[in-house]
N, C-alpha and C positions, 0 to 999 in steps of 0.2 A: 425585570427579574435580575436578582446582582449573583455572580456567578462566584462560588467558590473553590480557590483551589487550595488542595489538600496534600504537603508533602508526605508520600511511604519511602520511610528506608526498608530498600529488597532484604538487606542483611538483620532487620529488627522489626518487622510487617507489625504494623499499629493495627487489630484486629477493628478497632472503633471505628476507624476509619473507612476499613472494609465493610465494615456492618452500615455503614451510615450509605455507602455507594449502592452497596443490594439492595436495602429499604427502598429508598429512593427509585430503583430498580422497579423492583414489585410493587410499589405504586402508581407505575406506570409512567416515571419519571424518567429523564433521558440523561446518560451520566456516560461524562469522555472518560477514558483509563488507557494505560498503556498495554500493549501489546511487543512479541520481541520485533516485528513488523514494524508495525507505525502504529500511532495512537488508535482507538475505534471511539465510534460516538454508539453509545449501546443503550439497546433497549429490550425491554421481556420480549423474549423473541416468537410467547406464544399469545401476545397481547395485541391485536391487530390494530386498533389504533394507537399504541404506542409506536407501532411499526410506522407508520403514518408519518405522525409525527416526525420520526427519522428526515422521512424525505422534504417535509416543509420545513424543516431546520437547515437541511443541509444546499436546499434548493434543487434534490437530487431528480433525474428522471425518472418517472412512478415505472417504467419498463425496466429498468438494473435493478433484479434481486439484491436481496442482501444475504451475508453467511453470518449463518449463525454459530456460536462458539460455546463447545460444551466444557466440562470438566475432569470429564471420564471416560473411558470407552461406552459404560451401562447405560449412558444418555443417550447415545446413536439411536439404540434398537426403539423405541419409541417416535423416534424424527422420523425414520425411513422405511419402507416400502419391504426392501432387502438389503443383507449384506453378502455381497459377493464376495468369493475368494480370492477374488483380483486386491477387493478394498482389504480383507487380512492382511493379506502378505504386505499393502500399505500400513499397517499400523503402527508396524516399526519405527517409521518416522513420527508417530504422533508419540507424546507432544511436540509438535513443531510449527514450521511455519508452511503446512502443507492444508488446501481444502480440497474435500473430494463431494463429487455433487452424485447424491442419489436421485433413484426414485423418492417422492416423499409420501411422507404416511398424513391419513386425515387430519394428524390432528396439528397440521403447517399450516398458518393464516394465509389466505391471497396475499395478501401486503407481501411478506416473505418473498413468496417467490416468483413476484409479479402476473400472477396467475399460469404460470406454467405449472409441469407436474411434476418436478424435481428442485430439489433443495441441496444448498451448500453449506457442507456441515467443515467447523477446525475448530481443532482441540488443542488451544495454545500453550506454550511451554514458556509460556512468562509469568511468576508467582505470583504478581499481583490481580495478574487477567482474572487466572483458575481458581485464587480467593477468591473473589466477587462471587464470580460463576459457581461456587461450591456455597459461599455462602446464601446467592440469592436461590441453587438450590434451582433454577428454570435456565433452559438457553438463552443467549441474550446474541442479541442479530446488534452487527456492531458491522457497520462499515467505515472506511478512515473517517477520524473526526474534524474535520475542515469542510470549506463552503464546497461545493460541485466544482471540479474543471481546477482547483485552486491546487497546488503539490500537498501532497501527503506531510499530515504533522508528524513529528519524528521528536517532540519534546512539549508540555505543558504549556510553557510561551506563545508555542504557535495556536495552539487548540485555542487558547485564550482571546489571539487574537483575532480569530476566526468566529469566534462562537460566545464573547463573551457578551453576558447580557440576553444569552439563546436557551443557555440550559442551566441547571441547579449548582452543579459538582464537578469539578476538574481533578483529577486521582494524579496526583504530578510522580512519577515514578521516576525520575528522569530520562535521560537519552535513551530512545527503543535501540536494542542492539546491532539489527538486522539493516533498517532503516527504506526499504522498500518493500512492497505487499505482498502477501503468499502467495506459492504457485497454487494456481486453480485446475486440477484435471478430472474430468467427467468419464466415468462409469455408468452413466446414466445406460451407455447404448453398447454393442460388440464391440467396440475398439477404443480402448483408452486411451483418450485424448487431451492435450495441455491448451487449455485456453487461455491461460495468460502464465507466463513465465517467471518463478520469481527465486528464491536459493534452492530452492530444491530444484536441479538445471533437467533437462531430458535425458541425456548422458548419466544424468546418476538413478533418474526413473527407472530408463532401462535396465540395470542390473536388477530391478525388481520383478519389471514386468516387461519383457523384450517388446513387446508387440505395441509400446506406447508409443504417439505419435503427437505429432503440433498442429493444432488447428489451421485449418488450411491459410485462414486469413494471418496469421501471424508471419507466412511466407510469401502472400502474395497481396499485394496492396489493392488488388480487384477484387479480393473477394468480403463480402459481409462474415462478420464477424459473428460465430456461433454466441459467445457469450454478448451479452446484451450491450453493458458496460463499455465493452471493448469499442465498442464504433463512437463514444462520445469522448470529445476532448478532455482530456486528462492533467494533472502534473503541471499547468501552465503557470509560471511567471507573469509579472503584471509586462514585462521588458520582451521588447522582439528576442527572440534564441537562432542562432543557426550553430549548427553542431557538423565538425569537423573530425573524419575518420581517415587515419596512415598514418605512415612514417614521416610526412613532413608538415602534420599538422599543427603543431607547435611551431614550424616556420611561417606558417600560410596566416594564424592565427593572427601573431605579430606586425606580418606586412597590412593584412586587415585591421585591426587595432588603428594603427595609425596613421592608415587610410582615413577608417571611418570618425575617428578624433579631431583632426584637419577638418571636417565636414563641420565640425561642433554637436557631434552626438558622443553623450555622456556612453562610457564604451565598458562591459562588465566582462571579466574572462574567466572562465574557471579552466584551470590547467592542474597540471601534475609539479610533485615538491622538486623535480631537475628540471624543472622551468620555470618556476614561482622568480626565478632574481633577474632574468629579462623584462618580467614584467612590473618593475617597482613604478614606475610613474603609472598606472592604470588601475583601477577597480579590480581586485583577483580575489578569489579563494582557490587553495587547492583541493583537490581530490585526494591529496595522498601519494604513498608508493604504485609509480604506474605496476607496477607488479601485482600488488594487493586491489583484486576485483572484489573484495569483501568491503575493503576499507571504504573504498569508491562509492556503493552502494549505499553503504553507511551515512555518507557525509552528503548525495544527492540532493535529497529532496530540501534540508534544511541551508544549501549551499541556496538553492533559488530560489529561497526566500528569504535567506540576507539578501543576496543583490537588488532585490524588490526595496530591502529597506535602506538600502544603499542609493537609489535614485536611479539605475541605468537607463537606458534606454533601449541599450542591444546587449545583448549577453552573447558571447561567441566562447563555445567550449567544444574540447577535445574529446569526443568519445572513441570507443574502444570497437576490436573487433567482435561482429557478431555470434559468436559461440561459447557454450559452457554461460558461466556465471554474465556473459558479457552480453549476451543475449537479452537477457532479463533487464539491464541497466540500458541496455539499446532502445528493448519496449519502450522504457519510461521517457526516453531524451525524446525520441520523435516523438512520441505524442506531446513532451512540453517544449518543440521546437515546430510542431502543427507540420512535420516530415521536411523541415528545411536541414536534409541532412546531406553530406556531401561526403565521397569518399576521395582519397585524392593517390 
């Protein structure tokens, strides 16, 4: 199969191009596009072997539901079971980069929701997403578009070179804004719950809904994790990561650097732009203003897969403190540092 990709200017949306992504769609075709998240690999979310499909492309495990992404509020009622007043007072934030997991209604394919009895619905605020999605007119179940375990694509290049020769259609939008995946919290049961963390933080949940809470495993490394997803390796790098948290991690980093250089291992770092000029003899990208937790976020996923194309061997980065926005970018480092994380 030769795959193609298709640039949209956001500011001048090629309707053709749209139309050719939905068809494709509704034939039961499997088609990447961007999201303000990270790219999705999407498919008619009410086509069960389409859905299928998803997971043999992606290599995914048939146990991690997929969310599916509408274009309106009037699509929900049809996916789900109920809408609770807990999910209203939610909608405010839709379109966003928020999924909320109902009860789901019959007419959700197994594939969906991996035979459980609730579905994850998001309503994304990216124009090119919600074109498709309006044009093809059905949900479309769209989990990031890269292989399994591999970091989230956050540009058409990577989807490319993850998938290319996989699927029909690449929708190149450019850079997703966000650049790590939405937060997930369940409504399913009494107490609203975040099972995976992403910009929308619990700190800002709560002024929604006080009574929301963090999945237990997201605090404690013993426990199984409610979302399915959550217990498989994630965000990895082809290069060992160990990830460094404080105030002298940027020193620590350094004496490591060129420790582990000395050894003759090819050494990658990702640091912050008041550190980037200690490190001129090494492999770096930065993250940005350590101030700006957005930027950070932003620049994550696609930061660890230059260094992949960079050759390292070990990637040694500075992460941040656990809370607010930092929480979210924390989820993502351990899992693509496999919990090699150290606070100092």
């Amino acid at each position: 199969m030769q795959t193609e990709v298709l640039r949209v200017d956001r500011n001048n949306i090629d309707q053709k191009i749209i139309k050719k992504a939905a068809d494709l769609l509704k034939k039961g075709e499997l088609v990447a596009f961007p999201t303000e998240t990270v790219y999705g690999l999407g498919a008619s979310g009410l086509n069960d072997e389409s859905c299928k499909n998803i997971f043999k492309t992606k290599n995914r495990p048939i146990d991690n539901p997929l969310i599916l992404h509408i274009s309106n509020i009037d699509m929900l009622y049809n996916l789900v079971e109920e809408v609770s007043e807990d999910a209203k007072k939610l909608f405010g934030l839709w379109p966003g980069p928020l999924t909320i997991i109902f009860k789901k209604s019959k007419l959700i394919p197994t594939t969906v929701t991996a035979g459980g009895d609730t579905v994850a619905i998001r309503f994304p605020v990216d124009e090119i997403a919600r074109n498709i999605i309006e044009e093809a007119k059905i949900p479309i179940a769209a989990p990031s578009a890269n292989i399994s375990g591999r970091p989230s694509p956050t540009n058409a290049s990577d989807c490319f070179f993850d998938l290319d020769g996989k699927i029909p259609l690449i929708v190149d939008g450019g850079e997703s804004r966000i650049g790590i995946e939405s937060t997930v919290i369940d409504l399913s049961e009494d107490i609203p719950t975040i099972l995976r963390p992403g910009f929308y933080t619990l700190e800002m949940l709560r002024e929604i809904l006080p009574q929301v809470r963090l999945d237990d495993a997201l605090v404690d490394d013993n426990v199984v994790p409610k979302s399915p997803g959550q217990k498989y390796k994630h965000y990895a790098p082809k290069a060992r990561m160990q990830v460094y948290v404080g105030d002298r991690a940027a020193d620590f980093i350094y004496k490591k650097a060129r420790s582990y250089r000395s050894q003759g291992i090819r050494v990658g770092v990702l640091i912050f732009d008041d550190d980037m000029e200690r490190f001129d003899d090494f492999y770096k990208i930065s993250f940005g203003d350590r101030n700006d937790l957005r930027q950070m976020s932003h620049k994550l996923f696609a930061a660890l897969r230059q260094m992949d194309k960079m050759g390292v061997d070990l990637i040694l980065a500075e992460g941040v403190m656990d809370n607010n926005l930092g929480k979210s970018i924390m989820n993502r480092m351990k899992k693509s540092a496999a919990g090699n994380i150290e606070y100092l």
